[in-house]
C-alpha positions as CSV (number, residue, x, y, z in Angstrom):
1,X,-4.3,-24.0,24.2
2,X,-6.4,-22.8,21.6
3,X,-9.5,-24.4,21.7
4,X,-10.6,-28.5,23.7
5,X,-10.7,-31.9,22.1
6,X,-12.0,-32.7,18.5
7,X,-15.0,-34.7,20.0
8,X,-15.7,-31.3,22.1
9,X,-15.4,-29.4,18.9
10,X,-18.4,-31.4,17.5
11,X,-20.8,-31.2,20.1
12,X,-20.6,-27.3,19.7
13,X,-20.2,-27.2,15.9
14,X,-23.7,-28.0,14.6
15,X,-23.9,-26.7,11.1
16,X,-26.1,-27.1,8.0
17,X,-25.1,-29.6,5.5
18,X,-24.2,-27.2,2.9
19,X,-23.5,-23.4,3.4
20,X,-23.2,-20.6,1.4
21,X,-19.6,-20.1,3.3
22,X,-18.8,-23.6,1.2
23,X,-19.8,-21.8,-2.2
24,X,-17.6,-18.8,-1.6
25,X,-14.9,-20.8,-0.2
26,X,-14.7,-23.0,-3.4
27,X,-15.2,-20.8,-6.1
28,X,-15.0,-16.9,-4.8
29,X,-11.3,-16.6,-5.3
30,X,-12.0,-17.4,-9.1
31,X,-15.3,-15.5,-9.6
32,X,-13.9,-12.3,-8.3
33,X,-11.0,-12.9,-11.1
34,X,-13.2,-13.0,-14.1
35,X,-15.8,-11.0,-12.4
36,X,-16.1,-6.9,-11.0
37,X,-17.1,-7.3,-7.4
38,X,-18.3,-3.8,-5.8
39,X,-16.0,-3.6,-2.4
40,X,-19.0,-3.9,-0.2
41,X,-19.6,-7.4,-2.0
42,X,-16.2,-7.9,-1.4
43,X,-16.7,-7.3,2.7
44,X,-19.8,-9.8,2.4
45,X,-17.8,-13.0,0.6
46,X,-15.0,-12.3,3.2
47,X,-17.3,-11.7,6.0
48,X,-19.5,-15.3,5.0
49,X,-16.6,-17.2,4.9
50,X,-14.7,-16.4,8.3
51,X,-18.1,-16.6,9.8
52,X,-18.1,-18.5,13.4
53,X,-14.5,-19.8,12.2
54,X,-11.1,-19.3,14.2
55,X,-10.5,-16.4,11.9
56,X,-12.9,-14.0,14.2
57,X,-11.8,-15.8,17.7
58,X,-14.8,-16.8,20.1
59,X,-14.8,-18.8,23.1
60,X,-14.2,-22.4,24.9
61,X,-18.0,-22.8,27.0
62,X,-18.0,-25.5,29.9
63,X,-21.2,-27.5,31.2
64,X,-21.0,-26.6,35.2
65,X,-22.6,-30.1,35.6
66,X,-20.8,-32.6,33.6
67,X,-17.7,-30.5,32.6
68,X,-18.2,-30.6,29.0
69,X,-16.1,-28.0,27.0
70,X,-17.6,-26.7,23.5
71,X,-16.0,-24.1,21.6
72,X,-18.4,-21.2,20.3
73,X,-16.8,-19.1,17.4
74,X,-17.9,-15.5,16.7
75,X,-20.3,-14.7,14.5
76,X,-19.5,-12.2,11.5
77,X,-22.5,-10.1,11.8
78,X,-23.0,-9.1,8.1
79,X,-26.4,-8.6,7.4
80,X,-25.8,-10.8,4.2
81,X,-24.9,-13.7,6.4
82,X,-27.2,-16.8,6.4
83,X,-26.1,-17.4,9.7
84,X,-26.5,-14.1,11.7
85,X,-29.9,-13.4,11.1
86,X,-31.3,-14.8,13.8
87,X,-29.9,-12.7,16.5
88,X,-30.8,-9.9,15.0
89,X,-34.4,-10.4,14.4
90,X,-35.1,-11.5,17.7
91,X,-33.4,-8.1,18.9
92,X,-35.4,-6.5,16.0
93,X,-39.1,-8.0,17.1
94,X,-38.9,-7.3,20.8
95,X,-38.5,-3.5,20.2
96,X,-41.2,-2.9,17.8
97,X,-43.6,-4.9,19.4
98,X,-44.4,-1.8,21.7
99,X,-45.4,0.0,18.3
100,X,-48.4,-2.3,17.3
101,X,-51.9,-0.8,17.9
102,X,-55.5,-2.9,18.1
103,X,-56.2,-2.9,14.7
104,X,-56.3,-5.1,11.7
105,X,-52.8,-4.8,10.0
106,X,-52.9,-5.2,5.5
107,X,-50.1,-6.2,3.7
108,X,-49.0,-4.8,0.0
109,X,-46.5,-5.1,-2.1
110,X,-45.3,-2.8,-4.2
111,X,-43.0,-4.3,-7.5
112,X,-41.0,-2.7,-10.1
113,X,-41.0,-3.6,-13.1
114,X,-37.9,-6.0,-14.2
115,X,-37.6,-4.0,-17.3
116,X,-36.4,-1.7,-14.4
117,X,-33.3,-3.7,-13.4
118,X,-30.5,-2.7,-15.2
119,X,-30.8,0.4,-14.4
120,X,-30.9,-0.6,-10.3
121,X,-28.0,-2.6,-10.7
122,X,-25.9,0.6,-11.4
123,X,-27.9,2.8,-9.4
124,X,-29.1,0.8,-6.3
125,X,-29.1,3.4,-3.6
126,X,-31.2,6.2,-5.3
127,X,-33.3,3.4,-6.8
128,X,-34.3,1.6,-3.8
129,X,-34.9,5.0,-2.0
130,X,-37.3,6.4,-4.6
131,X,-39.2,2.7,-4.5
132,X,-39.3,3.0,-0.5
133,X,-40.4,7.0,-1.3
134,X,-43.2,6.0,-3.9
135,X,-44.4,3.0,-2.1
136,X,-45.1,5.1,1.3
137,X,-46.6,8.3,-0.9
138,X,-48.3,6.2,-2.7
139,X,-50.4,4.4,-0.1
140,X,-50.3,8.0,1.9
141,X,-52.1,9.8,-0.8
142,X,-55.1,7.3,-0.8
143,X,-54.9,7.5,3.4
144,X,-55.2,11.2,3.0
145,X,-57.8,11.5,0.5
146,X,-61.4,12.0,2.4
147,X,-63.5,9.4,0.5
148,X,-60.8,6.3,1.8
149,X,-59.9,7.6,5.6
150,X,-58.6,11.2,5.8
151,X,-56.1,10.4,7.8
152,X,-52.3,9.3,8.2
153,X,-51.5,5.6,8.3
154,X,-48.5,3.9,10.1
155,X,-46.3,1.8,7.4
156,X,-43.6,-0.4,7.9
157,X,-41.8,-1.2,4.7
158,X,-38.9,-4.3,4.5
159,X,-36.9,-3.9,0.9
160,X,-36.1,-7.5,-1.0
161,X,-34.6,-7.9,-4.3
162,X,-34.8,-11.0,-4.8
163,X,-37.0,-14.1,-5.9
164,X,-37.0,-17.5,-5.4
165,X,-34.7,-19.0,-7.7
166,X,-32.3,-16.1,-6.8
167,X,-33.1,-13.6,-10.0
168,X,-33.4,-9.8,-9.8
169,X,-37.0,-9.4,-8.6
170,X,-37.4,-5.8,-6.9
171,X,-40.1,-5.2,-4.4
172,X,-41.3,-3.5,-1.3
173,X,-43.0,-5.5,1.0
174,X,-45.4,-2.6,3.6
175,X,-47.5,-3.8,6.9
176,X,-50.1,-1.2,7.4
177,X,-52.4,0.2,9.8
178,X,-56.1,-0.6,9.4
179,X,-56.7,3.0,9.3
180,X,-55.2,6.0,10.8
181,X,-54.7,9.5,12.4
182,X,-57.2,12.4,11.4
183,X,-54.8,15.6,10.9
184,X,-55.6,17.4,13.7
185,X,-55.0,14.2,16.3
186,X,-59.1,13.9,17.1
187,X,-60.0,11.1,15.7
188,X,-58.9,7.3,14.9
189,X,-60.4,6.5,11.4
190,X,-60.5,2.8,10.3
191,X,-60.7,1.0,7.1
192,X,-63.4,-1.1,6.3
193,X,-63.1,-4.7,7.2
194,X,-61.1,-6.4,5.0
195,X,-60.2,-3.9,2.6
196,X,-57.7,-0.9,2.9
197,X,-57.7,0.8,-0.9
198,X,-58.3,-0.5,-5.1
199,X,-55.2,-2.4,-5.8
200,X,-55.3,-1.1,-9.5
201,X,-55.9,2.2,-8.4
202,X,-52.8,1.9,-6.1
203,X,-50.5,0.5,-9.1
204,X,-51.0,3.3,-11.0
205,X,-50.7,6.2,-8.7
206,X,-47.4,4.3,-7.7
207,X,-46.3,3.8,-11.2
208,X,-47.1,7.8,-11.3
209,X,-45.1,8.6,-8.7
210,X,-41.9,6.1,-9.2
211,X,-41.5,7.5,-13.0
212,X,-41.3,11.1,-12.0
213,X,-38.8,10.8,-9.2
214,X,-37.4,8.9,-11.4
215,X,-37.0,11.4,-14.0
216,X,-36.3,14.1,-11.4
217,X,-32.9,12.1,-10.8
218,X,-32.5,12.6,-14.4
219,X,-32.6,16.2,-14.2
220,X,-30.6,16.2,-11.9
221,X,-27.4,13.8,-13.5
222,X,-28.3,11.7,-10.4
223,X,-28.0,8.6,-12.2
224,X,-25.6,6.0,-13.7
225,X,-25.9,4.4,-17.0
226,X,-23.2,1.5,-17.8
227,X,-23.6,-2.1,-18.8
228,X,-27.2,-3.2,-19.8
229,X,-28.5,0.7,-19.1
230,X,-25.5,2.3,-21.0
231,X,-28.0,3.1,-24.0
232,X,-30.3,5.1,-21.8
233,X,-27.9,7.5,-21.8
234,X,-29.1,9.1,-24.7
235,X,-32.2,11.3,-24.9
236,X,-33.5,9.5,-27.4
237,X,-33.8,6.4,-25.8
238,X,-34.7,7.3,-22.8
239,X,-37.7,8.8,-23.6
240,X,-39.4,5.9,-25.3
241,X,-38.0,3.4,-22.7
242,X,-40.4,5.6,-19.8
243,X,-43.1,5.9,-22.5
244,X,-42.9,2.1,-22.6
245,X,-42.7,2.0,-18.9
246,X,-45.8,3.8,-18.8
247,X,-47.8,1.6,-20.6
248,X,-47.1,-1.2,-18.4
249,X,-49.1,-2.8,-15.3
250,X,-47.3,-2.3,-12.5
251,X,-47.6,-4.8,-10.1
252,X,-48.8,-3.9,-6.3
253,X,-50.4,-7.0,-4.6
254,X,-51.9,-6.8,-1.8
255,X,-52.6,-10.3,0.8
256,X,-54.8,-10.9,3.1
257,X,-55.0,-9.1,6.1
258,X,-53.6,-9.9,9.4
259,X,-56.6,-9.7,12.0
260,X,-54.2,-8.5,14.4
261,X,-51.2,-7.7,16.4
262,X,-50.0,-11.1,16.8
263,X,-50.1,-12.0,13.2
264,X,-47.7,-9.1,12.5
265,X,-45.4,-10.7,14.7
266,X,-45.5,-13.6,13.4
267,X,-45.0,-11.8,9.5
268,X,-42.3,-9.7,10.1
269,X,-40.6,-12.7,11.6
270,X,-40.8,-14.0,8.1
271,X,-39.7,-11.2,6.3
272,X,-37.5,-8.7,8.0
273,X,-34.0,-10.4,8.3
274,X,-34.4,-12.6,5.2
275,X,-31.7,-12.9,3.0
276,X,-31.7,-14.1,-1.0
277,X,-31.2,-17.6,0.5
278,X,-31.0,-19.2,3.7
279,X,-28.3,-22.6,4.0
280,X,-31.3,-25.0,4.9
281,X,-32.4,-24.6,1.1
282,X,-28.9,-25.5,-0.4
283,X,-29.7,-29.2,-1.6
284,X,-26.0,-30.3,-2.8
285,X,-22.7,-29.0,-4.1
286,X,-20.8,-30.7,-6.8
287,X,-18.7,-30.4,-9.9
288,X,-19.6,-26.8,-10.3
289,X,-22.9,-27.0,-9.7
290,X,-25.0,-25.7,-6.6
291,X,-28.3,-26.8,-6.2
292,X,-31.2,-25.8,-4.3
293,X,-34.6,-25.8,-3.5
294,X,-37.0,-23.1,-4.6
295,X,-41.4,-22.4,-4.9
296,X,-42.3,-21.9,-8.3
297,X,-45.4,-19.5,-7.9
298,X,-46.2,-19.8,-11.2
299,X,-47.2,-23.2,-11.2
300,X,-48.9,-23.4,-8.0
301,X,-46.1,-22.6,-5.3
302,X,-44.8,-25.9,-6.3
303,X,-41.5,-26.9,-4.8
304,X,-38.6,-27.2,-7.0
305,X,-34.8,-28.0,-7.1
306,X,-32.8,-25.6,-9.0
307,X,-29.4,-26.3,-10.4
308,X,-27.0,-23.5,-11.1
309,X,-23.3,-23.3,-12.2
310,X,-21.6,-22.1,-8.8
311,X,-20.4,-18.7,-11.3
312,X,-23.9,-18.1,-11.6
313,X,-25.0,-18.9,-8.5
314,X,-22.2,-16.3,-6.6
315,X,-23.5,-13.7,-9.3
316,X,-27.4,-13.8,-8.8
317,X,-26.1,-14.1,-5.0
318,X,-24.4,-10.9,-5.5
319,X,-26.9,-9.3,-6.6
320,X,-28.7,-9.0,-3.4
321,X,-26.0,-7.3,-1.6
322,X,-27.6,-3.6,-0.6
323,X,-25.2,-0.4,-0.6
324,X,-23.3,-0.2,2.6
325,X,-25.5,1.5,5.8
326,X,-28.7,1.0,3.4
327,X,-31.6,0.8,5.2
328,X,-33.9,-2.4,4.3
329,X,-36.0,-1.7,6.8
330,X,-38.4,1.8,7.0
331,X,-40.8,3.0,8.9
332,X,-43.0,5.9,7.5
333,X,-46.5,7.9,8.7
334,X,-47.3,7.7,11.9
335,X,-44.3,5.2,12.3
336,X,-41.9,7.6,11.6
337,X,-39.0,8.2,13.9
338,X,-39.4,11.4,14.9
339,X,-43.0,11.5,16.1
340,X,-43.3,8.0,16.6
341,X,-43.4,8.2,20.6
342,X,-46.2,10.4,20.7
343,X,-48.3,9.9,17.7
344,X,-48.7,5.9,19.1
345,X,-49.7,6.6,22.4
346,X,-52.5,9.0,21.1
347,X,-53.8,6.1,18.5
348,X,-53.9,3.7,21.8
349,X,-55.6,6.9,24.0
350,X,-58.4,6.5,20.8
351,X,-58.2,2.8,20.3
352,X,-58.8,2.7,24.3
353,X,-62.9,2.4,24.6
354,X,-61.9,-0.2,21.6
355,X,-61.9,-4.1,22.7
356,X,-58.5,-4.7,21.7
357,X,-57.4,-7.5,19.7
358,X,-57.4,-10.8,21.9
359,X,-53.9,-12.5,22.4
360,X,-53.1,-15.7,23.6
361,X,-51.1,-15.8,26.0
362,X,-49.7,-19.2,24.9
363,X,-49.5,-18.2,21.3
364,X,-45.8,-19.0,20.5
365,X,-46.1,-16.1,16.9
366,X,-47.7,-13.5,19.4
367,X,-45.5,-13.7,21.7
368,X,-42.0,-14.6,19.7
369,X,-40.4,-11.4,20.3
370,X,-40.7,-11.3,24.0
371,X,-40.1,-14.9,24.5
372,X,-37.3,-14.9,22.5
373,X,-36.0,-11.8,23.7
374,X,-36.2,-13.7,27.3
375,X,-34.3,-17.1,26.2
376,X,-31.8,-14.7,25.0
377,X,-31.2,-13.9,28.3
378,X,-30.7,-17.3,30.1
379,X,-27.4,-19.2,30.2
380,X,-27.1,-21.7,27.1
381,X,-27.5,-25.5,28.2
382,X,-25.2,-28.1,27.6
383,X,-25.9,-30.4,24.6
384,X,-24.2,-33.6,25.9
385,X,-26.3,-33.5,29.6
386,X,-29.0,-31.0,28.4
387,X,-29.3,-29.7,32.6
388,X,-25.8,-27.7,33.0
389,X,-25.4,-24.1,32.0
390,X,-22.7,-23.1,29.9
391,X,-20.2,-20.5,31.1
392,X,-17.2,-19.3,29.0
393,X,-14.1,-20.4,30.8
394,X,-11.6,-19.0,27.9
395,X,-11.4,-16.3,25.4
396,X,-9.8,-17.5,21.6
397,X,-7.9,-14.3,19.8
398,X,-8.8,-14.3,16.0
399,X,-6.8,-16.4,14.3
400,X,-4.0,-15.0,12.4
401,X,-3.1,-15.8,9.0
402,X,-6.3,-17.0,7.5
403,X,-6.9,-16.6,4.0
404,X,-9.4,-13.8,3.0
């Protein structure tokens, strides 16, 4: 037997009206014969479609009170999925809320510039890098400098390339400490209420520091230049497209802050796993033509539906597909990795005489991570009696034969 009765089949097969899977199912086979497709975009399209389908195997699940039998396929676990996000954000959440500290938390984000884009679509791994580096130095410059705080913050920086209606729009969103760490560990220094650093002051340090890393890759050969970016190739050309750059505003934007821990929570919930677009905003998929819901912040965040040809759609899709083991997700100051541990617990030892930043107990955002991370622990219960646990009474090998 490979798998219980159709009506069983339903009961566990909950889905969103339209999928991305659908998209790349319909028309994958022909984009990718008109179109280059890099070979981790490849892995993605193939990993979407087999997603939670008999092609990765799963599991039959019977309710121990009513008997109900539900299959549960495997999930594909590419970070470029719509549907395996979930799992790991609440994996995500539960172990970095042990890093927050009682402070007010700012967020800023840092943009390039989209006459920038070309060139990242050729070069997206020592792009994206030098706009993590720049970000982080940037906002650590101002954090060192004695007349802001003379001291070393704690970022956390989450990479997205895209916007709304699915175009190429770079950016670096960073959550960070309301002050930080004097040099020699004595002292917690905090930022005045409300305000971390001068936003314009920030954009151009950071447009600064991005164009010279950026021309240190030149130096070096570091860089590709093919399609759109072929001309920068020449000397020439080059030069005047950075003097050009340089002329420009470059966008950093920085929101209100957070108040405290438990909004963070609740923010990098938002942000962290997010992928260009999630299946509850597809609106239909006909003739050719996907459409879907975006915000148009240029006319006040009003709420649009957005009709692409499905070629387009898979290529603006595409687009959004990070290098293979790229991290989206950095942590830099006293965040960092290696000196992490020890640098947060002598913030809290500071912080200590501080009245620490109220959390309800009841509050669902403060406390997503750990109740989530809880649930994730409990048997599933049965949708047909809603009382039974679930347990998995047979295991269902991948299914051979399906079509990439």
């Amino acid at each position: 037997m490979h798998g219980p009765s159709s009506a069983a089949t339903a009961a566990g097969s909950a889905r969103a009206r339209y999928e991305v899977a659908d998209i790349v199912r319909a028309h994958g086979a022909a984009y990718r014969r008109t179109h280059r497709v890099a070979p981790v975009q490849a892995v993605a399209l193939r990993a979407i479609t087999r997603c939670r389908t008999a092609a990765l195997g799963g599991h039959v699940e019977a309710c121990e009170a009513c008997g109900a039998r539900q299959v549960a396929y495997n999930s594909c676990r590419n970070r470029h999925c719509p549907k395996c996000q979930g799992g790991a954000r609440v994996q995500w959440l539960a172990a970095q809320h042990a890093a927050l500290l009682p402070v007010e938390y700012f967020h800023i984000v840092f943009t390039l510039p989209h006459a920038l884009n070309a060139l990242v679509r050729v070069n997206p791994r020592r792009l994206y890098a030098l706009l993590f580096r720049a970000a982080a130095a940037t906002l650590q410059c101002f954090a060192h400098a004695p007349r802001h705080l003379g001291a070393e913050l704690g970022v956390t920086a989450v990479l997205h390339t895209w916007g709304q209606n699915l175009s190429q729009h770079v950016h670096v969103h960073c959550v960070v400490t309301g002050g930080g760490l004097t040099p020699d560990g004595q002292r917690w220094v905090g930022a005045r209420a409300g305000f971390l650093f001068p936003v314009r002051a920030l954009s151009q340090v950071f447009r600064g520091k991005f164009l010279a890393g950026l021309g240190q890759l030149r130096a070096r050969d570091a860089l590709r230049f093919a399609g759109d970016s072929a001309p920068l190739a020449d000397e020439h050309a080059w030069r005047a497209w950075r003097r050009e750059l340089r002329t420009r505003d470059w966008v950093v934007y920085a929101k209100a802050p957070f108040g405290g821990p438990e909004r963070v929570l609740k923010y990098l919930s938002r942000y962290t796993h997010r992928i260009a677009i999630a299946n509850h905003r597809l609106v239909s998929i006909a003739d050719g033509v996907v459409r879907f819901l975006w915000r148009d912040y240029a006319h006040h965040s009003q709420l649009k539906v957005m009709a692409l040809p499905a070629e387009e759609f898979l290529r603006r899709f595409l687009l959004h597909v990070v290098p293979s083991g790229f991290m989206r997700i950095r942590h830099f100051g006293l965040l960092a990795n290696r000196h992490r541990a020890a640098k947060l617990a002598r913030c809290r030892s500071l912080l200590a005489p501080t009245p620490a930043v109220e959390v309800d107990p009841c509050d669902s955002a403060a406390r997503s991570g750990e109740a989530s991370a809880s649930a994730a622990d409990e048997p599933k219960r049965c949708p047909v009696c809603g009382a039974g646990p679930l347990r998995i009474i047979e295991i269902l090998a991948p299914l051979r034969g399906v079509p990439p």
